[in-house]
C-alpha positions as MATLAB code, in Angstrom:
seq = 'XXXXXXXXXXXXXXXXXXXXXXXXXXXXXXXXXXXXXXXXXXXXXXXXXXXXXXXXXXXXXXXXXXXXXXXXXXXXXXXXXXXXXXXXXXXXXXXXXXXXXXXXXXXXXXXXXXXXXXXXXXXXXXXXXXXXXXXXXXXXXXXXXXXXXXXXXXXXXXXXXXXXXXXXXXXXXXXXXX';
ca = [
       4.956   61.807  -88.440;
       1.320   60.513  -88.643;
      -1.361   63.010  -90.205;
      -3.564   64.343  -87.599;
      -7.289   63.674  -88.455;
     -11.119   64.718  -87.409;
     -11.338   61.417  -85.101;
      -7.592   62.529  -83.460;
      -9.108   66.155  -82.922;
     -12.521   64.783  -81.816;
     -11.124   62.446  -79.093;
      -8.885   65.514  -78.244;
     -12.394   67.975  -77.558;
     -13.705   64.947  -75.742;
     -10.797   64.605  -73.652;
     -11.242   68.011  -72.724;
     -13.264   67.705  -69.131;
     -11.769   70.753  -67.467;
     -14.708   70.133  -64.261;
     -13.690   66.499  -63.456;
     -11.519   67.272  -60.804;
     -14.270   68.871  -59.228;
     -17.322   66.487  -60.599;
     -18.817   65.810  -56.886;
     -18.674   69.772  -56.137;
     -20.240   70.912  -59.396;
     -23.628   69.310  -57.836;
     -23.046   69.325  -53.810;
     -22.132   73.145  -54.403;
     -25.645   73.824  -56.358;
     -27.156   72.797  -53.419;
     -27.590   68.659  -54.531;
     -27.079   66.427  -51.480;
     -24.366   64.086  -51.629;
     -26.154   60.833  -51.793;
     -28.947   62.426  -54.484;
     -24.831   62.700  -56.219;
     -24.636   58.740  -56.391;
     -28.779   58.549  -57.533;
     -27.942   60.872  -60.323;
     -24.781   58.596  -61.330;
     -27.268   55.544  -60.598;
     -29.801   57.397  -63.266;
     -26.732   57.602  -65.742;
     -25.762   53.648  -65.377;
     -29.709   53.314  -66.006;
     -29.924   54.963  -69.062;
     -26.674   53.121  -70.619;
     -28.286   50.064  -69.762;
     -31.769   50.709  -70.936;
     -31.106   51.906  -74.370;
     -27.660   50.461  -75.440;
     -29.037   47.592  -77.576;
     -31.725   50.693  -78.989;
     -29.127   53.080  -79.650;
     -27.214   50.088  -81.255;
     -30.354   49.114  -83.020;
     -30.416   53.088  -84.299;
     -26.481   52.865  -85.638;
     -27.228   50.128  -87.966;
     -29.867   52.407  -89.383;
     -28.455   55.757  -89.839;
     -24.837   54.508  -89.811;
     -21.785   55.255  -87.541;
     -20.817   58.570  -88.936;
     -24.112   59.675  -88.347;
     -24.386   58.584  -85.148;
     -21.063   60.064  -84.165;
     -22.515   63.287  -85.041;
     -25.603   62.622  -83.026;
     -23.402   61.441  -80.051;
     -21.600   64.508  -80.059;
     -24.543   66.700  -80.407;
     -25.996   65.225  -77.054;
     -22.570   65.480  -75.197;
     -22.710   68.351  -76.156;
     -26.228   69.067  -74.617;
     -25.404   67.553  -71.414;
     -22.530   69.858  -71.286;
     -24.679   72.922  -71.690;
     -27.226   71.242  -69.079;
     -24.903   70.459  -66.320;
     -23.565   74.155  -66.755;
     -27.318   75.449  -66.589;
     -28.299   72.868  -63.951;
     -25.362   74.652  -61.733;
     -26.358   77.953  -62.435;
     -29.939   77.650  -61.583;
     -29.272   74.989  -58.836;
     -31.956   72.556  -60.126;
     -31.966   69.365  -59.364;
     -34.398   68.395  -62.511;
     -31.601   69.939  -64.841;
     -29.586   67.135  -62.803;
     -31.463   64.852  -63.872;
     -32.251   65.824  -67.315;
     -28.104   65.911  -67.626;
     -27.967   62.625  -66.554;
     -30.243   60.807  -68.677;
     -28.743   62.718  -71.855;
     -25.181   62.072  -71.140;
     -26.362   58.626  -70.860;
     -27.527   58.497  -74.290;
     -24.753   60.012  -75.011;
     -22.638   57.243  -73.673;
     -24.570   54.894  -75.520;
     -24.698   56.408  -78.724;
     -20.590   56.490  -78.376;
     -20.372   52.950  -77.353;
     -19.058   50.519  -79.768;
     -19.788   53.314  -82.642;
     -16.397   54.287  -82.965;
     -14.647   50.757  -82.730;
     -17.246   49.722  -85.824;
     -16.463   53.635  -87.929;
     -12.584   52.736  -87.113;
     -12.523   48.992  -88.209;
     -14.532   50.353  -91.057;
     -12.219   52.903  -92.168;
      -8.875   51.079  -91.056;
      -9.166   47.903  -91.511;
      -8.479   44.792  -89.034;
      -4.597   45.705  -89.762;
      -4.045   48.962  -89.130;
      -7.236   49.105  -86.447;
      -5.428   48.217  -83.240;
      -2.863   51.036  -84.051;
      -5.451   53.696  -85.262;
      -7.463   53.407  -81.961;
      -4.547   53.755  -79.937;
      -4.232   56.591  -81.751;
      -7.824   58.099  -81.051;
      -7.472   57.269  -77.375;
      -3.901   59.031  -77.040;
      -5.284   61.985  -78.168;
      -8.443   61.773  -75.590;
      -5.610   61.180  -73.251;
      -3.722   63.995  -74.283;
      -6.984   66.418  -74.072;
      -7.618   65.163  -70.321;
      -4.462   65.912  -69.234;
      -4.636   69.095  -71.031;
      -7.812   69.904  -68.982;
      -6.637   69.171  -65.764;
      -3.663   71.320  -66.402;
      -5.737   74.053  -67.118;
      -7.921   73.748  -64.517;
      -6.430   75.062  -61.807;
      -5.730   78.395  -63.821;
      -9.914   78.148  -64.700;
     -11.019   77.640  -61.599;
      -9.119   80.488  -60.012;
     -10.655   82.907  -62.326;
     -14.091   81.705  -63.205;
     -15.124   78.906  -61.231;
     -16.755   76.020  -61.744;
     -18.907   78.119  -64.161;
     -15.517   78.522  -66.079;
     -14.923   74.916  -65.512;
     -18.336   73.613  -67.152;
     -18.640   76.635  -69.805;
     -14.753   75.742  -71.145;
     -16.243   71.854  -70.960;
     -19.291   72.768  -73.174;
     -17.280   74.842  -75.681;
     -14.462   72.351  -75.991;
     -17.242   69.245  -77.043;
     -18.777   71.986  -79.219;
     -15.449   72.272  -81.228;
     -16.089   68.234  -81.208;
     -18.869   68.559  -83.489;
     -17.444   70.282  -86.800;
     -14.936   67.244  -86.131;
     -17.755   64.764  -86.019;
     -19.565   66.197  -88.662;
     -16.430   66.112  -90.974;
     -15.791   62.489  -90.458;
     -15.712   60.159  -93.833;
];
């Protein structure tokens, strides 16, 4: 059996989206209308394309592992806004979430392909991010078993809290990576 590592147990955390069942009511139920729900996703797809060369531009300076760490950090920070957003039904929190799960996203993108292909190898590569991905998949599926047990006790505050928490425990796993 294959060793599991920090990148196995980080795509596992990130995997972990215990609200996306319920993504469109965690803002229509705090009170966002429903087509201020596709402006906020249009405000996401803005901020990937606005600052993915940038954030690309950034990685070559401070390196992928770094940037891994800072990627998790602001998922991690969206996580914790979209939770706080709910609870205080604001629509700027919306927003704010938004535009730092973007960065997020772009921080993410292509980082990990480079820090695998850099610490695999063009061999073993394919194999090892098929690995990574797996375990995201596992952690998704995870979540969405889980959810209904969540949601029945908690909420969607359970939902989004369990979220945040879960890409918390992503960060010691970021932070770890070699």
């Amino acid at each position: 059996m294959k060793r599991i590592d920090r990148l196995d147990l980080l795509s596992f955390c990130n995997g972990l989206v215990f609200f996306a069942p319920v993504a469109l009511l965690v803002r229509t139920q705090a009170g966002v209308p429903l087509s201020w729900f596709f402006l906020l996703q249009a405000v996401l797809s803005l901020t990937v394309l606005l600052f993915e060369l940038p954030t690309g531009l950034l990685t070559d300076r401070i390196g992928c592992r770094r940037t891994l760490l800072l990627a998790q950090a602001l998922s991690l920070a969206s996580r914790v806004l979209l939770l706080a957003a709910f609870l205080c039904r604001s629509l700027p929190l919306f927003f704010l979430e938004a535009v730092v799960e973007g960065l997020s996203s772009c921080l993410l993108s292509g980082t990990l392909e480079a820090y695998l292909y850099s610490v695999s190898g063009p061999e073993r590569y394919p194999a090892r991010m098929a690995k990574a991905a797996n375990f995201g998949t596992a952690g998704f599926f995870l979540s969405t078993l889980c959810y209904a047990v969540l949601y029945r006790f908690g909420g969607i505050p359970a939902l989004l809290a369990a979220t945040a928490l879960a890409c918390g425990a992503g960060i010691p796993c970021a932070a770890g990576l070699a």
